[in-house]
MARBA-185311 format. One record per residue: residue number from 0; x, y, z of N, C-alpha, C in turn. Coordinates in steps of 0.2 Angstrom, whole numbers, plus 5000, padded with zeros to 4 digits. Each point is the difference from the previous one (the first is absolute). Example, Ala and Ser with C-alpha at 12.3 -4.5 7.8 and 13.67 -1.06 7.14 Angstrom:
% MARBA-185311
(0; (5066; 4972; 5039); (4996; 5006; 5000); (5004; 5006; 5000)) (1; (4998; 5005; 4996); (5004; 5006; 5001); (4996; 5005; 5003)) 
***
This chain:
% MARBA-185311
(0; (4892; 5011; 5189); (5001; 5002; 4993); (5003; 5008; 5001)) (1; (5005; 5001; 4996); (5000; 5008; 4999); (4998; 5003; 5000)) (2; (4997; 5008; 5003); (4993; 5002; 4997); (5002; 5002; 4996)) (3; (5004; 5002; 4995); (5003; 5003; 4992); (4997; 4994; 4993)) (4; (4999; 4994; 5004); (5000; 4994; 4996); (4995; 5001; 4996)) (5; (5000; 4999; 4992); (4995; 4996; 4997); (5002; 4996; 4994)) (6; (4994; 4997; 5000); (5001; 4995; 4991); (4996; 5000; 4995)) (7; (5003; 5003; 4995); (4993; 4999; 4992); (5002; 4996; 4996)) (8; (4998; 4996; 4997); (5000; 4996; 4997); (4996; 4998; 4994)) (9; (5000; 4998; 4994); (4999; 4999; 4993); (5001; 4992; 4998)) (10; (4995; 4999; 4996); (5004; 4994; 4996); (5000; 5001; 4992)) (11; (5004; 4998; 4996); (5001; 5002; 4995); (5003; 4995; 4996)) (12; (4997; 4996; 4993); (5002; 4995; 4995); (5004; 4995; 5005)) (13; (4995; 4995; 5007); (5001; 4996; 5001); (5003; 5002; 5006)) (14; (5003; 5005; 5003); (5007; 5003; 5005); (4997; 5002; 5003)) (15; (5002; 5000; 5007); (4998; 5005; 5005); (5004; 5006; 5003)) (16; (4999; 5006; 5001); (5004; 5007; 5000); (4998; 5003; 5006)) (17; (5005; 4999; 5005); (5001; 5002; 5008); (5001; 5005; 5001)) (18; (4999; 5007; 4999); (5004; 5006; 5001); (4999; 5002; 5010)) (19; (5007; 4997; 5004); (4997; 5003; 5006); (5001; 5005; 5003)) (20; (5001; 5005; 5003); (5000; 5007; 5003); (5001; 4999; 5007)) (21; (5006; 5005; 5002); (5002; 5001; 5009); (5004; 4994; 4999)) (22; (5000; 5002; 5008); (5008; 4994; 5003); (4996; 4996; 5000)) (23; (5005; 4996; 5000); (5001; 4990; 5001); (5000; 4998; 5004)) (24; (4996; 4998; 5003); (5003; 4997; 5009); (4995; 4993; 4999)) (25; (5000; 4998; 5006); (4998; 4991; 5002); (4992; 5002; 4997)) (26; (4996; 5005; 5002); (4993; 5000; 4999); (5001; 5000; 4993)) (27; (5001; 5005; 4997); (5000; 5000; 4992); (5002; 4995; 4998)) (28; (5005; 4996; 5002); (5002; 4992; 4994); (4994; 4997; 5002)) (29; (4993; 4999; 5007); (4998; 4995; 5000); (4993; 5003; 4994)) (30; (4999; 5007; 5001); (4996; 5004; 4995); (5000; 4995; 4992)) (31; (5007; 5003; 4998); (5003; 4998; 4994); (4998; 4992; 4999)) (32; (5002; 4994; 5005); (5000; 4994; 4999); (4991; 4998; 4997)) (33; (5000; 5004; 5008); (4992; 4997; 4996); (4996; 5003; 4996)) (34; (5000; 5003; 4995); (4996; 5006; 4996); (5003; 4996; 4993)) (35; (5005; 4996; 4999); (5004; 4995; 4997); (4998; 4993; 4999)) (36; (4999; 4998; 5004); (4997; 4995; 5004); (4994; 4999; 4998)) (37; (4996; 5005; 5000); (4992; 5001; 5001); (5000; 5004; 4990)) (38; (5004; 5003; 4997); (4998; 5002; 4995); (5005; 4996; 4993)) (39; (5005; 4998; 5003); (5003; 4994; 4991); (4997; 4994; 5002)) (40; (4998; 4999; 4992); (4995; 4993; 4999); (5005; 4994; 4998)) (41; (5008; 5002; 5002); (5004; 4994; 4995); (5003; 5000; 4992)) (42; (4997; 5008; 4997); (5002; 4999; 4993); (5003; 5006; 5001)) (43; (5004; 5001; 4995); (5006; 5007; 4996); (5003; 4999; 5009)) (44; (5001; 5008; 4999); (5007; 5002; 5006); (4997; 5004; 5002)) (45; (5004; 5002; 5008); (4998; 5002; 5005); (5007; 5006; 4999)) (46; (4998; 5008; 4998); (5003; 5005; 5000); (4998; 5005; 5007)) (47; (5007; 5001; 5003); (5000; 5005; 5006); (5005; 5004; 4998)) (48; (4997; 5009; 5001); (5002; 5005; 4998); (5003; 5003; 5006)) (49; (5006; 5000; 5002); (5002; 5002; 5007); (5004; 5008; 4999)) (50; (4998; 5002; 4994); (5003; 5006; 5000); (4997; 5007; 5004)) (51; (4992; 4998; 5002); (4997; 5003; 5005); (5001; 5000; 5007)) (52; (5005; 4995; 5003); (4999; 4996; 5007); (5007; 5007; 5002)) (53; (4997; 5001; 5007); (5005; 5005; 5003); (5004; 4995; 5005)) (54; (5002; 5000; 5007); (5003; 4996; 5003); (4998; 4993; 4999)) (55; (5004; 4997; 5001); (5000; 4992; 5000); (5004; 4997; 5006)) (56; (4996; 4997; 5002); (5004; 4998; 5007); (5000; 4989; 4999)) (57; (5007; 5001; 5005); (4999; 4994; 4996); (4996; 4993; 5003)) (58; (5000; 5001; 5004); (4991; 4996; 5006); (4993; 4999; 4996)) (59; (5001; 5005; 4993); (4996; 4999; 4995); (5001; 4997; 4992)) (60; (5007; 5001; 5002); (5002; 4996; 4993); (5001; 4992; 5003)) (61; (5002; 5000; 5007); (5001; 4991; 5001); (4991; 4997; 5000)) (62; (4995; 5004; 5001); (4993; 4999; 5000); (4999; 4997; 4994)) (63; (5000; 5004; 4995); (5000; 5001; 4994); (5004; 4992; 4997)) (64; (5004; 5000; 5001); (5005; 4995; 4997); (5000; 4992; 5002)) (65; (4997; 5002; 5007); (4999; 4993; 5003); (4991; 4998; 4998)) (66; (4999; 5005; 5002); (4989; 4996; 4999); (4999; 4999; 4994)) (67; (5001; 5002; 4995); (4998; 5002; 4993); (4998; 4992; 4997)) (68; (4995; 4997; 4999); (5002; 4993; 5001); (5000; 4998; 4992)) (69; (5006; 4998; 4999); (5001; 4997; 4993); (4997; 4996; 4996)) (70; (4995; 4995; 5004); (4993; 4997; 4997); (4996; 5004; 4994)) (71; (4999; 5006; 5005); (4995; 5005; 4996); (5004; 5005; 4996)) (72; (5004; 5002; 5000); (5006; 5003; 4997); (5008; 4997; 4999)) (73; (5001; 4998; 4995); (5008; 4997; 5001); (5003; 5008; 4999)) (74; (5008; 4999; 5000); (5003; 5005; 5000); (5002; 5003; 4994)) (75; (5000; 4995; 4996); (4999; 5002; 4992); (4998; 5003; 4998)) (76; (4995; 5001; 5001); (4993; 5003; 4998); (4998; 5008; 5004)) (77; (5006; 5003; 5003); (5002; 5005; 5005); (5003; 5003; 4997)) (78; (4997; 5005; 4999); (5007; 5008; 4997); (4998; 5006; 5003)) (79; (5005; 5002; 5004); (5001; 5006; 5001); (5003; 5007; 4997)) (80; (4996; 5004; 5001); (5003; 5006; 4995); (5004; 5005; 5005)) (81; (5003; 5003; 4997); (5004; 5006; 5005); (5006; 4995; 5007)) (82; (5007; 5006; 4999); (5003; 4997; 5008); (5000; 4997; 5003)) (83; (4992; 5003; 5004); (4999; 4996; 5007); (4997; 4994; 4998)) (84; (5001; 4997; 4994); (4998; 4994; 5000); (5006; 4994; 5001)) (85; (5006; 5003; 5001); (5006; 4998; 5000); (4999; 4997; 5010)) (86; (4997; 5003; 5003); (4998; 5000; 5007); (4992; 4995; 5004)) (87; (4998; 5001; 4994); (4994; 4995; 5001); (5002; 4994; 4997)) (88; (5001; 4999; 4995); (4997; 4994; 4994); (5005; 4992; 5004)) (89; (4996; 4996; 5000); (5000; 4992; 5003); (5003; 4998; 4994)) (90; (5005; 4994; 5001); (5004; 4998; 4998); (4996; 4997; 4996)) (91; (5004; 5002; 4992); (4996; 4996; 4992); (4996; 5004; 4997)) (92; (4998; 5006; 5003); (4997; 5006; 4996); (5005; 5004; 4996)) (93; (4996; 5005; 4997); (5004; 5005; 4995); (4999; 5007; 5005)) (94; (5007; 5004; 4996); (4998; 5008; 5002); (5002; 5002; 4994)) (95; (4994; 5004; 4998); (5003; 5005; 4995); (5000; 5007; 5001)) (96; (5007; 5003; 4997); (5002; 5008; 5002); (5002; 5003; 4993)) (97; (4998; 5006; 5001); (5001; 5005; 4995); (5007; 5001; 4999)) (98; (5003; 5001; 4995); (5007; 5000; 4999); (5001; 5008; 4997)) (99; (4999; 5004; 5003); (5001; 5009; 4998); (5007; 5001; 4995)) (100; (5005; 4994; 5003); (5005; 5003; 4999); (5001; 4997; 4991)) (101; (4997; 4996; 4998); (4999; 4998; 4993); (4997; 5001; 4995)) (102; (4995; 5005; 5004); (4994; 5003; 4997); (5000; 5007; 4996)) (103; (5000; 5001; 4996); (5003; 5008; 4997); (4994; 5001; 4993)) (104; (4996; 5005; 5001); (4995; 5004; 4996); (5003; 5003; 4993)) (105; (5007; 4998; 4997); (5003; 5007; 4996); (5000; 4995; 4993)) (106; (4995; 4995; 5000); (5003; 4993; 4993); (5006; 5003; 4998)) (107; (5005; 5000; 5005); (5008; 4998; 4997); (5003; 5007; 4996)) (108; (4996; 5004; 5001); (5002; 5008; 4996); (5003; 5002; 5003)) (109; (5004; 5004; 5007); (5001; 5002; 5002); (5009; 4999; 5002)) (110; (5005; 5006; 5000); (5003; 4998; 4998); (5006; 4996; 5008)) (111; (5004; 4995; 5000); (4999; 4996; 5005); (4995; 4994; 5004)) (112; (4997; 5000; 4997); (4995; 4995; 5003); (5000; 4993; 4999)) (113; (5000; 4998; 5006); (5003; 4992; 5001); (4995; 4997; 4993)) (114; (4994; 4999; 4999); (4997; 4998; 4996); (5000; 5001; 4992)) (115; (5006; 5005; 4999); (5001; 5001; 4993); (5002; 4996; 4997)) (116; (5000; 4998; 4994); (5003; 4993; 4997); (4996; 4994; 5000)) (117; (4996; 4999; 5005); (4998; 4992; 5001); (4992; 5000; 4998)) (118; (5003; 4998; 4993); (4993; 5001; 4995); (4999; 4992; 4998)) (119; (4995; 4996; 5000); (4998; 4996; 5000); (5001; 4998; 4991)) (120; (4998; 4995; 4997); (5000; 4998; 4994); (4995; 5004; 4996)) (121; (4994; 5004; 5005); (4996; 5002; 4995); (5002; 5007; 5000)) (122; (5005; 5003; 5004); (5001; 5007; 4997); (4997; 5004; 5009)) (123; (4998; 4996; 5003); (4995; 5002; 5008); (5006; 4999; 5006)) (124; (5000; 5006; 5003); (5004; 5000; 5004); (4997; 4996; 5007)) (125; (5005; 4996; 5001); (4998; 4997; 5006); (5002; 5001; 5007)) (126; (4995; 5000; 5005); (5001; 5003; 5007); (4996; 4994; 5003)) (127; (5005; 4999; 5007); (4997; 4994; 5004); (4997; 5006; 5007)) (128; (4994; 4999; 5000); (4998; 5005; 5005); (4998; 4997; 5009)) (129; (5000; 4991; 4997); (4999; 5000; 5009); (5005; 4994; 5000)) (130; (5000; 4997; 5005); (5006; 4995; 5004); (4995; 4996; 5003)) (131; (5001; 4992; 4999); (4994; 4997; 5002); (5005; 4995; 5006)) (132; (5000; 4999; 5004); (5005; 4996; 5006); (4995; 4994; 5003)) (133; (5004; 4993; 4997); (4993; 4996; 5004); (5006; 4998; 5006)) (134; (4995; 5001; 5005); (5004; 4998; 5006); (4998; 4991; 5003)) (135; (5006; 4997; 5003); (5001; 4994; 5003); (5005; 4998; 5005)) (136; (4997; 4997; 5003); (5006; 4998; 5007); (4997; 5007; 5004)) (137; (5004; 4998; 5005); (4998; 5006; 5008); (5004; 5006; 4997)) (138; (4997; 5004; 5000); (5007; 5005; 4997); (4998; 5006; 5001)) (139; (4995; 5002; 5008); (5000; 5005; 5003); (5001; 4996; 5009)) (140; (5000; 4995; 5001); (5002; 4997; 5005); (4994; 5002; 5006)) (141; (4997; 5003; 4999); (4994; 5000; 5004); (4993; 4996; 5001)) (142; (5002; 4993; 4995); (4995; 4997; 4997); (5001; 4994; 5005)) (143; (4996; 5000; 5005); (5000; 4992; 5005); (4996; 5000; 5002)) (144; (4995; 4994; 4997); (4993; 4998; 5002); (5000; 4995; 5004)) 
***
């Protein structure tokens, strides 16, 4: 395992909430699998916040993608938060990522701003803040179990 590695975790309204820290290498996916493994009971989702993971090697993401055994977790049921989950997440999982670039603080005052005008029926300006991407099929090509 890396020695930068760790993981905290939470459950909350049924979910479970992964936050890991450090690079990502072969020990830490086995960390991660079984801590997973050994703590969802089968109900809500399994959320992993990779916006703390420093390097990510990919001997860790194929660890990760191949053991993780579907019985006990399907993929479905798999969200990943931040980037690097675009580099871990097993086929049939979610990533969700922050969308900065659609997100703006000015409720549409300001003068320019992409947001002005798009006012809902009640009068509430409307802003899409994240970008929710379900992934399918191989589509970082590193995935051979």
């Amino acid at each position: 395992m890396s020695t930068n590695f760790q993981i905290q975790f939470k459950k909350s309204s049924g979910n479970l909430h992964v936050q890991p820290t450090g690079d990502f290498d072969g020990s830490s996916a086995w960390e991660l699998i079984n801590l997973i493994h050994e703590k969802y009971d089968g109900k809500g989702r399994v959320f992993i916040d990779t916006r703390n993971l420093g390097e990510i090697h990919p001997f860790g993401c194929n660890i990760f993608q191949c053991r993780l055994n579907p019985r006990i977790l399907p993929a479905d049921r798999l969200c990943f938060k931040g980037e690097k989950g675009f580099e871990i997440a097993p086929n049939g999982s979610r990533v969700i990522v922050n969308s900065e670039k659609d997100h703006c603080r000015c409720n549409g005052n300001c003068n320019g701003c992409p947001c002005a005008g798009k006012r809902n029926k009640f009068g509430n300006i409307t802003k899409k803040t994240n970008a929710i991407e379900h992934r399918e099929g191989n589509y970082n090509g590193s995935q051979q179990c």
